[in-house]
N, C-alpha and C positions, 0 to 999 in steps of 0.2 A: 504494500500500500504506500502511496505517496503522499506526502503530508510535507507541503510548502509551508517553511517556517514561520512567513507572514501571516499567514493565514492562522494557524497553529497560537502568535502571540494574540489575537481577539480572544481568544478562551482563557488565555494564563500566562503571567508575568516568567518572561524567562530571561535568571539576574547571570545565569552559568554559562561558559561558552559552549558551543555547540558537542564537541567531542566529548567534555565532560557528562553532558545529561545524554550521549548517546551509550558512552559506556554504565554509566547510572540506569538508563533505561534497559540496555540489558541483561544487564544483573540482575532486575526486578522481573525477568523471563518477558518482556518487548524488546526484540532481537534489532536492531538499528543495522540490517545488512548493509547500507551506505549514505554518506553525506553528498548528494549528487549538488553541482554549484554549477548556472547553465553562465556563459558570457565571460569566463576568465580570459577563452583568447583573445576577445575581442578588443581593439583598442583604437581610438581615434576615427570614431561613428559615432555620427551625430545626426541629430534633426533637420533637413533641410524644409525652404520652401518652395516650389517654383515658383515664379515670377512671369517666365515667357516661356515658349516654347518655337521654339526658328528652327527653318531649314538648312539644312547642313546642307553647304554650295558645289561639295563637291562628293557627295553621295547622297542616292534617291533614298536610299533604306535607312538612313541613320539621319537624327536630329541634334539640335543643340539646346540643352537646357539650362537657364539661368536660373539658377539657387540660389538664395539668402539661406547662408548658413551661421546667423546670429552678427560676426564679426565683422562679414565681408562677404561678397557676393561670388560667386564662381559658375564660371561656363564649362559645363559638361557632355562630354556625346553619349548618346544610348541608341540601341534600337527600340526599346519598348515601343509599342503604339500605345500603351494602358495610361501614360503620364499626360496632364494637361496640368493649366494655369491655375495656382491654387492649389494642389496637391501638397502633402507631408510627404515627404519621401525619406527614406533613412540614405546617409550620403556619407559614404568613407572617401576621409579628405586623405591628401600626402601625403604620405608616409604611415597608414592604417593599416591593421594585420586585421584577417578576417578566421573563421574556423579553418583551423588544419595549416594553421601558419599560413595564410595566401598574403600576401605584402602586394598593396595598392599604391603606386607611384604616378606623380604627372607628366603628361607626355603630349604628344600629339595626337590624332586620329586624323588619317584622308586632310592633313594639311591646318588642321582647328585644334586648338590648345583643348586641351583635357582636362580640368584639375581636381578630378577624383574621378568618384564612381560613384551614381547611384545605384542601392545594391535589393537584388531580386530577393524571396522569402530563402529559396533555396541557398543562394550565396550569406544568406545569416544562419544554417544548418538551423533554420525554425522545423519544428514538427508537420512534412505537409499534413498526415493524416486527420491532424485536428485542423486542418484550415478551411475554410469554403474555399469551390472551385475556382470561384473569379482572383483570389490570392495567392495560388499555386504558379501563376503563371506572369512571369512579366516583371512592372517594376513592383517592391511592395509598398500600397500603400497606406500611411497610416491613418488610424480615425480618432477623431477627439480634437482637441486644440494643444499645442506643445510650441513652447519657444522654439524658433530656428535654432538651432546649437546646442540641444540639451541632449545630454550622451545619451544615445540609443537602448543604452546596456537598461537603463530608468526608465526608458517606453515602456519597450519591451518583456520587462523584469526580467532579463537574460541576467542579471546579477544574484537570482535568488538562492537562496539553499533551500533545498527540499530532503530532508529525511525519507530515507527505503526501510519500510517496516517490513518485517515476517512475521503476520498477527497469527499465531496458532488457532488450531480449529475450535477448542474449546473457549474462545475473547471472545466472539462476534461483538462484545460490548466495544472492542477497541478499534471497529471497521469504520470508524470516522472521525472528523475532527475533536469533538468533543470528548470522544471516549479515549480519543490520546490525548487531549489535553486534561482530563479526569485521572488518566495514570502520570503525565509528566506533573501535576501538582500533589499524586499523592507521596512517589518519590523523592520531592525535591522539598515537602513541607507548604508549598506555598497554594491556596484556595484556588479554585478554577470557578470561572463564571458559565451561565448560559446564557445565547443568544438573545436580542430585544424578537419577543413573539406578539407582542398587541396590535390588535387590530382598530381601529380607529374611526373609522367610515363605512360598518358595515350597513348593508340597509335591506329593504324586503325582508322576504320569509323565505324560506330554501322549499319549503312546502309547494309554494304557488311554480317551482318550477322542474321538482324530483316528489313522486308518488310516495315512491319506499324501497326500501334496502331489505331484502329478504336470503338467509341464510340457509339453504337448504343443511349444508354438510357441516355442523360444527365443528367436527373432525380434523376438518380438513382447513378453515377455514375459522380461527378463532377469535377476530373482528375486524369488520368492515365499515369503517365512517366514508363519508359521502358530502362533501363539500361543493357548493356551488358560485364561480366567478361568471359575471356577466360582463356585457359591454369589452369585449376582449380586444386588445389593440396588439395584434401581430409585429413585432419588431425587433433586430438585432440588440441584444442585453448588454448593458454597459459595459464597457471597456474593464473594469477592475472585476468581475464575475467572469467574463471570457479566459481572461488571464490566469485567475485561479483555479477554471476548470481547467486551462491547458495542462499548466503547471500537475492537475492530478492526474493528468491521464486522460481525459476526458476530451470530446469535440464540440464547441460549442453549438447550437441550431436555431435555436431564437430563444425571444423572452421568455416565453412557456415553459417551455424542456430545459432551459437553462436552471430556470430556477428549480424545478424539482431536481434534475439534477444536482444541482448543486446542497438545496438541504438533505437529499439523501446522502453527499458527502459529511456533509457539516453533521449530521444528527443519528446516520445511520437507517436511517426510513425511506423506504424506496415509497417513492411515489409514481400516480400517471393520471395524464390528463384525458379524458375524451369528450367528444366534441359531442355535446349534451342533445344537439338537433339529430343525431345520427345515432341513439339511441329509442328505442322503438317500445312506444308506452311510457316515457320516461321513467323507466323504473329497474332496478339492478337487483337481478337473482344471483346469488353465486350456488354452482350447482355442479353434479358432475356430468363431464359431458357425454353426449351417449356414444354408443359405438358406433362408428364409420362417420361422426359427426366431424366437418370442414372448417376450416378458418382459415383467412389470408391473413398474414401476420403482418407485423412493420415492413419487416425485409422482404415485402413481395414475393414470399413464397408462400404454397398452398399445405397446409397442415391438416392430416387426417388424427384423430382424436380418439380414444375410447372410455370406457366408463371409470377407469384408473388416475382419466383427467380433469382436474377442477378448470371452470370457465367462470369466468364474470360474463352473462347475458341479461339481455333486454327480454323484454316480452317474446322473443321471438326467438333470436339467434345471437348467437356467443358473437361477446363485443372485444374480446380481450382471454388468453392465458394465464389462469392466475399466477401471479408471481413469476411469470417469466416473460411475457412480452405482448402487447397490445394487439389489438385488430388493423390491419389498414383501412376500411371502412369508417370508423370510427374514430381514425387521427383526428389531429392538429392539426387546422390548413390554413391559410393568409384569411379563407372566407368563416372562419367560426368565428361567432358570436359569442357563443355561453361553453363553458368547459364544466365538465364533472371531476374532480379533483380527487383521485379516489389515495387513500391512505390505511394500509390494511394488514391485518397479520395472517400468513398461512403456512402452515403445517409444511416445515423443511421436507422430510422424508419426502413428501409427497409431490414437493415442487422439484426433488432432486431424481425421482421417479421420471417426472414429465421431458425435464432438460434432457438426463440419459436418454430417454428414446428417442427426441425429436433431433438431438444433436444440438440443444439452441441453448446458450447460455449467456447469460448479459448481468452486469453490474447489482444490476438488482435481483436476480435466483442468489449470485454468489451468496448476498446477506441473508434471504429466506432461507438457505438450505443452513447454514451455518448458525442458524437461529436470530430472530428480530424481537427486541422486547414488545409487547403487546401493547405498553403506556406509551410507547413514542406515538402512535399514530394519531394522538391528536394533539400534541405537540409542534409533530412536524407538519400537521396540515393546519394549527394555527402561522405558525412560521413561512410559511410556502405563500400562504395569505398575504401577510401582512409584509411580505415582498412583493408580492404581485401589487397591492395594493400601494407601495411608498415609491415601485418604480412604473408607474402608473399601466400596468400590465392588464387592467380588468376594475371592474367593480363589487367586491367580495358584499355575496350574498349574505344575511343571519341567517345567523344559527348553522346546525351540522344535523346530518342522521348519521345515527353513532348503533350500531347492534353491535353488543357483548357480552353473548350467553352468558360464559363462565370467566369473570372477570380474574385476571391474574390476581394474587393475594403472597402478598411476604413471607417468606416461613423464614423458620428457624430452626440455629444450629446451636446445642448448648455444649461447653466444653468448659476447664478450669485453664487456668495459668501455668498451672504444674504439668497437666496433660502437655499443652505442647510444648512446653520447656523440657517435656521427655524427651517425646518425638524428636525435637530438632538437636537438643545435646546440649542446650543451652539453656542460662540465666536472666531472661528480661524479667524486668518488672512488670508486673501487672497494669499500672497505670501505662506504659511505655507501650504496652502490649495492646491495650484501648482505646491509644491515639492512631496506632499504625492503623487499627482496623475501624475508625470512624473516618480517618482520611479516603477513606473506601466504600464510606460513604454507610455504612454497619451502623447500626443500632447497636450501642450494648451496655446491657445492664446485668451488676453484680446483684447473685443470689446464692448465699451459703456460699461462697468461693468458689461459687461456678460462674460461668460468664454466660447468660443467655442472647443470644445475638442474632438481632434481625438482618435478615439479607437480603438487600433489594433485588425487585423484580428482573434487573438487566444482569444479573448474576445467579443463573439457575443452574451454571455446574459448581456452584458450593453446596455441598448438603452434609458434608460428615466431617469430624472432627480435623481429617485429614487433610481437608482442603481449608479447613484455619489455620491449619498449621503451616499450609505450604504460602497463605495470604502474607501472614506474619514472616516466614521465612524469606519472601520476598524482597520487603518494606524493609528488614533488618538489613537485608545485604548477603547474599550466598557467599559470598568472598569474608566475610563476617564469623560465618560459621567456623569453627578447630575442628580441623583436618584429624581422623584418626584411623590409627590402620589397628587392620582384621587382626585377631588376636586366636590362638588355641592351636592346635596341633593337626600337622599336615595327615591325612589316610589315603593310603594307597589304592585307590579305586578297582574294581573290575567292572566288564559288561554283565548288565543281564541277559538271560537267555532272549527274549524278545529283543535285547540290542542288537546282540550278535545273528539272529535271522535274520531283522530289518536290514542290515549291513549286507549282510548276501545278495537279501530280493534285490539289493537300490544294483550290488555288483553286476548280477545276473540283467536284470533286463535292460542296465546302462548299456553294459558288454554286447547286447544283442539291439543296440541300437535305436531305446527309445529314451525319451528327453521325459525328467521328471514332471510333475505340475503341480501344485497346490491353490485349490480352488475353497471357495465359501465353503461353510457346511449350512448353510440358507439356502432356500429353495424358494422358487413360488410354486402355488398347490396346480398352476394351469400345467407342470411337467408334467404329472401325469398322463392327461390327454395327447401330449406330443410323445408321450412314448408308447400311447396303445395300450395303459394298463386301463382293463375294464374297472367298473362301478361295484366298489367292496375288493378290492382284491387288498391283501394282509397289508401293501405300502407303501396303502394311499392312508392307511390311521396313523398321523402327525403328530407333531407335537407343534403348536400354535407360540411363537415370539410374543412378547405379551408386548414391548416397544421394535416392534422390529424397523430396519430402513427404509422399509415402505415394501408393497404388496408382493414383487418381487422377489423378494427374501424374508418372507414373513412364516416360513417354515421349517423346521430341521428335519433336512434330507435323511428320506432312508435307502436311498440306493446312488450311487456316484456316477449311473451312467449320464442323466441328464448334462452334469457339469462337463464330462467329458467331451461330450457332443458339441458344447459350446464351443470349446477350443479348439478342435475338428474344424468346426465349421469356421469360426472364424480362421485359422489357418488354409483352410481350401480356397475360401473367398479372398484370401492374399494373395492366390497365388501361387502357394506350398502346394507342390504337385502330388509329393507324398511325404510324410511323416508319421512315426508314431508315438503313443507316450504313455506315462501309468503314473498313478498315485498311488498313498497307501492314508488313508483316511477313513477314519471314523461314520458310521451310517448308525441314528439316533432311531432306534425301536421303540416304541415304548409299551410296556408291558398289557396297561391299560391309559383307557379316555374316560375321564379326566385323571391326570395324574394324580396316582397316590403315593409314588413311589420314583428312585429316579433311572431313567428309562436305560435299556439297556448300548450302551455304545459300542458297539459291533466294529473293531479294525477289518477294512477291506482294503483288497489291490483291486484297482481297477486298471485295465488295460485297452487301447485302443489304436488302429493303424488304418491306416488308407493308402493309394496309392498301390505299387507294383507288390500287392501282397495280396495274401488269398487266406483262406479257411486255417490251410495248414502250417500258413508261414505261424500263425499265432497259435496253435495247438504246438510248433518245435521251442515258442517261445515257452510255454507254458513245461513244457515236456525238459526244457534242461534246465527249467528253472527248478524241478521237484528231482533232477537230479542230484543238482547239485545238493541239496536238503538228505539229500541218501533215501528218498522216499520214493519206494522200488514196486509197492502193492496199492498200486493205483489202475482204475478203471475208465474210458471215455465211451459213452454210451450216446446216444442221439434222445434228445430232449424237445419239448415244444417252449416258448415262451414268448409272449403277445408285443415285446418290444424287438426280437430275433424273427430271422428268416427261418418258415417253416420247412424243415428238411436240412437246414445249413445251419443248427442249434446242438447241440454237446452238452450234456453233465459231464464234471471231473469230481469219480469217486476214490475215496481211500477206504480201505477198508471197509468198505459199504456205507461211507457218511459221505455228506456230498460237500464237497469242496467249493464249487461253484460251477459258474456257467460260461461258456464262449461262445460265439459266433458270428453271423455275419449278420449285421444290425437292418433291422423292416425295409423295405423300399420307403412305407409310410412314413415312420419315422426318420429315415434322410431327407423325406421332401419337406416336412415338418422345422429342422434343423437347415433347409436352404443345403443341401451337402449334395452335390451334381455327381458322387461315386460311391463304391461299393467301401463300407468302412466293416471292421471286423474289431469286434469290443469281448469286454468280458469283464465279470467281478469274481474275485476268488476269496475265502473265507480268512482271514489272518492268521486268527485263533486256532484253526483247525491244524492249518500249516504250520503254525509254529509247537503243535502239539504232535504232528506227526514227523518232525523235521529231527533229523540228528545231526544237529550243527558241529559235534566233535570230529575231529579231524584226524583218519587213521591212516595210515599208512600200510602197506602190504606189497611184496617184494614183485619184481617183474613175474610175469607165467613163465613157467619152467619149461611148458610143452604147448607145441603149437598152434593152430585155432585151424579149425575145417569150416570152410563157407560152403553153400549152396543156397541158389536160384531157385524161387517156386514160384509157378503162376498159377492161379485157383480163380475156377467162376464159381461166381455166389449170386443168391438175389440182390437186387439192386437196393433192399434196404436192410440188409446186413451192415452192420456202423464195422468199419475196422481196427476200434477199440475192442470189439467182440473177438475176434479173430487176435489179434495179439495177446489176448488174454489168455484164448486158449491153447497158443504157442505154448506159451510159460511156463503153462498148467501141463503140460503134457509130455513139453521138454525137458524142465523139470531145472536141477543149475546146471547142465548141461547146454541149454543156452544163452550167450552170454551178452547177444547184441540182435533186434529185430531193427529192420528198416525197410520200409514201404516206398518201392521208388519209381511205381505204375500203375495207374488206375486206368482200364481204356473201356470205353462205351461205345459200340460201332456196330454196321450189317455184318462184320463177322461174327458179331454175338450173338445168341439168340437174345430176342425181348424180352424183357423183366430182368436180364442178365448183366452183371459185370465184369470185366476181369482185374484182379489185383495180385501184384508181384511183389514178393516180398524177399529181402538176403536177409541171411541168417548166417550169423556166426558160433560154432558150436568149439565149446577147449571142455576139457577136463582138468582139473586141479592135481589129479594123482595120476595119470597116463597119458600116451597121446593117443588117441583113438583110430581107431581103425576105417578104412572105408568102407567093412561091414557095420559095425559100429554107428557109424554118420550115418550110414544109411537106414539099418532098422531107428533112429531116432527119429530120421523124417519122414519114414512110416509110421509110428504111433503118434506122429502129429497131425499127419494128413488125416489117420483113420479118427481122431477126435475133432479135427475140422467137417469131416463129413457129416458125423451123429451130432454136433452140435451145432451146427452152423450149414449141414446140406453143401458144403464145398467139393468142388472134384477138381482134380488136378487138370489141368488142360496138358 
């Protein structure tokens, strides 16, 4: 945040030089990333005025301008066409340095003395973004009345210093003027004042020309007051308002906009005006909007809406986004007359919902989302007024419509002196201790040696002792605090069993090439439908966020595919031709609804790959990943499940418990997810794995005697899984097999129908002999003769 010192001394006396109250300021955790100071290069730019303007006699494109520049008058060539008689122009005379070091000397041009430069916006390295079009281009020039000769750096306030704050997410109280001038007077000792807000000249009833303010969504939407200015006179805002919006960051646009922008600087209250004639029934519902409901926003684009979105509308149709950006229908234009002045609180979460999806975020969501105190908004819409009204902007109507369901209320935090003299390791006094925290504007009153203390409304992440303690630790000075080191006696750690799997699984699936992830464990409840789980199925029963960040994440996940999918997709939509990846994250069961108990947290892998991979590239994934665990009596059987392709779905059992599930994920659910290919996902159980995993590490000497291979090819029905079939290798070959591998599956008119063929090598050793080629061969006989009885295989 940018915070021009000038503007900063209106709120509060600053006796300290700047460096001092920036390292003061963040000590007290308001971080001063930098002292920006705009105009140091500049030097020997001054005010001119023109006088005439003549033709240069001996070029068509260039002219000669006489300037009064205070002292003496000087003739200058330019091309500009923008410059006439009576213009302010800024005029670097002889010997003048401009940004970036450029040295301006006098000379001739085309045979005519030169003796400066009048100089363009761009050759003063001004902001264009903040400038209107007609100043971007040509000479710049200036408005207002200014002596000939008054150094340009004083126009312009190219001499300011402006403080660079890092306001943390938990301030929003400190997202404006006042709220840093409320922290630089309570570090420094010295009172901060508020703005002049009276209004003077109000006149009418706001009745005769707004019906009423109606709040469908308290929720969402915790007060809306409604101000009305008539007689509105459209015009560029004074020169010292331009200047200190430049200065924040801001681009000027006229009196209207200016000014709310600007007290939502000063006060932290986003305001907006709309043009009261283009409001339909004159009356303002804030409501949500329905699904596939439209709006053209300021920036000329068309917005589609749904019921997740709050609207400010008219009788009819949404005039404005709450809290993130107005209607173009219902602007500010040269021809309004009467403006709606709207000043309002709503529900961060939910404004921070709207922004994320539309992509649209502007000065005022920043502060909603970050939290707005409730009591500015008629504060700031008396203020907003009584600028409109002192820079003759409008004619501020009486009175206000004010709805505020549940009006914010003070609470309080009770703690002793001794409490956080614990906490922090230190010795304040008491009274010392109830000065830091009334300079913060606290209420507090001793009872029994406790301290009960009121916390204002703009301060709603204090609630526990802990955060008076960290107030007070502030105001003291962290640099304050005696440094003390850890004390007691070093223990030589080991892993637990659960470390030491987790450290394999991250080795194993790194090593096979997929990139970690760690996502939310928030859900919204609509995943279920994008993944195809029917109505009652075991997990879709949630556990409900009782504050969550809005509707989105208003649940704790019980399955990791949805998250997965996310990153899929958005990695596809990049781009990423192929990639894969897995987590190892917690999925929140809970026992029963409503909770009486706390649910149970289930560690899962989840796994996921697209791109030049198939069914079985993630079944070898999975396969050497329980190798490597030494987990040898494992099953993969063919399975159904409503978010997996039917036919291309897999259980992974151990010992007859079910591990998890793989497969090739819905076509449904990829078009659902925006995902234009075939992805192949899977969750596998943590707990189970690390219960059947022998993470110990043994060693055993090379074979002594040598391994016999043979080739088999075998037709089966076509829905024989080939889990089935390897199982019954095992079973049959007994340790005499030491290695299966599947390196043929063909379906073709040489097969019959319903048929498959699958080829499989087999590596066969013994541990006490080398076997014979009798030997090898009755073993791939009483393999094949148990592939036939249990699985119908024959040998081709």
């Amino acid at each position: 945040m940018l915070v021009p010192v000038s503007w900063l001394k209106d709120y509060v006396d600053i006796d300290i030089d700047l460096n001092s109250l920036a390292e003061a300021m963040t000590m007290s955790g308001t971080m001063v990333e930098n002292i920006l100071e705009s105009g140091q290069e500049i030097d020997k730019v001054v005010v001119g005025r023109v006088k005439e303007i003549r033709p240069h006699p001996n070029a068509d494109k260039l002219v000669l301008g006489i300037v009064d520049v205070g002292d003496r008058v000087l003739q200058l060539v330019t091309g500009a066409k923008n410059v006439k008689a009576g213009d302010l122009v800024p005029v670097a005379l002889d010997g003048a340095v401009l940004p970036g070091g450029v040295g301006i000397r006098a000379g001739k041009i085309r045979g005519e003395d030169s003796e400066g430069m009048m100089c363009s916006a761009l050759e003063l390295a001004l902001d264009l973004n903040n400038l209107p079009e007609e100043k971007k281009e040509g000479i710049y020039i200036l408005e207002g009345d200014y002596a000939p000769g008054t150094d340009i750096r004083r126009v312009l306030t190219l001499n300011e210093k402006v403080l660079d704050l890092d306001i943390t997410t938990n301030r929003p109280d400190c997202l404006s003027m006042v709220g840093v001038a409320r922290e630089v007077g309570a570090v420094t000792g010295v009172p901060y004042r508020m703005p002049e807000m009276t209004i003077r000249h109000a006149k009418g009833d706001i009745r005769d020309y707004l019906k009423g303010i109606t709040i469908q969504e308290p929720d969402m939407c915790f007060r809306y007051l409604g101000r009305v200015i008539d007689n509105i006179n459209i015009e560029p805002s004074p020169q010292w308002m331009q200047k200190r919006l430049i200065q924040a960051g801001m681009r000027p646009i006229n009196n209207i906009v200016d000014i709310t922008n600007y007290v939502m600087l000063e006060l932290g209250q986003p305001l907006h005006a709309y043009d009261l004639e283009k409001v339909g029934g004159r009356e303002i519902i804030v409501r949500r909007a329905k699904d596939g409901e439209r709006i053209v926003t300021l920036d000329g684009k068309e917005r589609t809406l749904d019921q997740n979105d709050l609207v400010i509308a008219d009788a009819e149709v949404p005039v404005g986004i709450a809290g993130v950006m107005g209607g173009e229908y219902s602007e500010v234009t040269p021809n309004t007359r009467t403006i709606l002045l709207e000043s309002a609180a709503f529900n961060g979460y939910n404004v921070r919902h709207t922004c994320k999806k539309l992509g649209l975020w502007s000065e005022a969501s920043f502060r909603f989302v970050r939290g707005v105190c409730h009591d500015l908004a008629k504060i700031a819409s008396d203020r907003a007024a009584m600028l409109m009204e002192e820079l003759g902007a409008g004619q501020v109507v009486g009175d206000v419509i004010d709805v505020y369901p549940n009006p914010l209320r003070p609470h309080y935090v009770e703690v002793s002196a001794d409490r956080i003299n614990k906490l922090l390791g230190v010795e304040i006094p008491a009274p010392r201790m109830r000065d830091m925290l009334e300079r913060l504007e606290m209420k507090v009153e001793e009872e029994k040696g406790s301290l009960r203390i009121t916390v204002p409304t703009f301060r709603q992440d204090l609630r526990l002792d802990y955060d008076i303690a960290e107030e007070v630790a502030r105001l003291y000075g962290y640099n304050n605090i005696p440094k003390t080191v850890m004390s007691g006696s070093w223990v030589l750690g080991t892993k637990t069993r659960e470390e030491k799997v987790t450290d394999i699984v991250r080795e194993v699936l790194c090593g096979c090439g997929l990139y970690e992830i760690s996502t939310y464990s928030f859900e919204s409840p609509a995943v279920f439908d994008r993944i195809n789980l029917p109505e009652g199925h075991p997990l879709r029963k949630t556990i409900t966020i009782q504050n969550p960040l809005g509707e989105e994440y208003s649940i704790m996940r019980t399955t990791l595919l949805p998250a997965m999918l996310n990153v899929i997709s958005l990695n596809y939509n990049r781009g990423a031709e192929e990639a894969g990846f897995y987590e190892i994250a917690p999925r929140f069961l809970p026992r029963e609804i409503p909770l009486k108990e706390l649910p149970e947290e289930r560690l899962t892998i989840a796994l996921g790959l697209y791109g030049n991979e198939d069914f079985f590239t993630l079944k070898g994934r999975v396969e050497a990943l329980l190798k490597e665990l030494n987990i040898t009596r494992y099953e993969i059987k063919r399975a159904k499940d409503p978010s997996y392709h039917p036919g291309r779905t897999a259980e992974i059992l151990v010992d007859g418990e079910v591990l998890g599930l793989i497969g090739e994920v819905h076509p449904d659910v990829l078009e659902n997810y925006d995902i234009g290919t075939r992805v192949y996902a899977g969750e596998l159980d943590f707990g189970l794995l690390m219960e059947k995993a022998d993470a110990t590490v043994t060693y055993s000497p090379l074979p002594r005697y040598p391994s016999v291979n043979r080739d088999m090819a075998l037709l089966v029905d076509m829905d024989v899984p080939a889990g089935t079939i390897e199982r019954v290798i095992r079973e049959a070959g007994g340790d005499l097999v030491e290695d299966i591998r599947l390196f043929d599956i063909y379906t073709g008119t040489q097969i019959p129908e319903g048929k498959k063929s699958v080829a499989y090598s087999l590596t066969l050793r013994s541990s006490e002999k080398t076997l014979t080629e009798q030997e090898a061969s009755e073993v791939l006989e009483r393999i094949l003769e148990q592939l036939h009885k249990q699985t119908g295989a024959i040998r081709r």
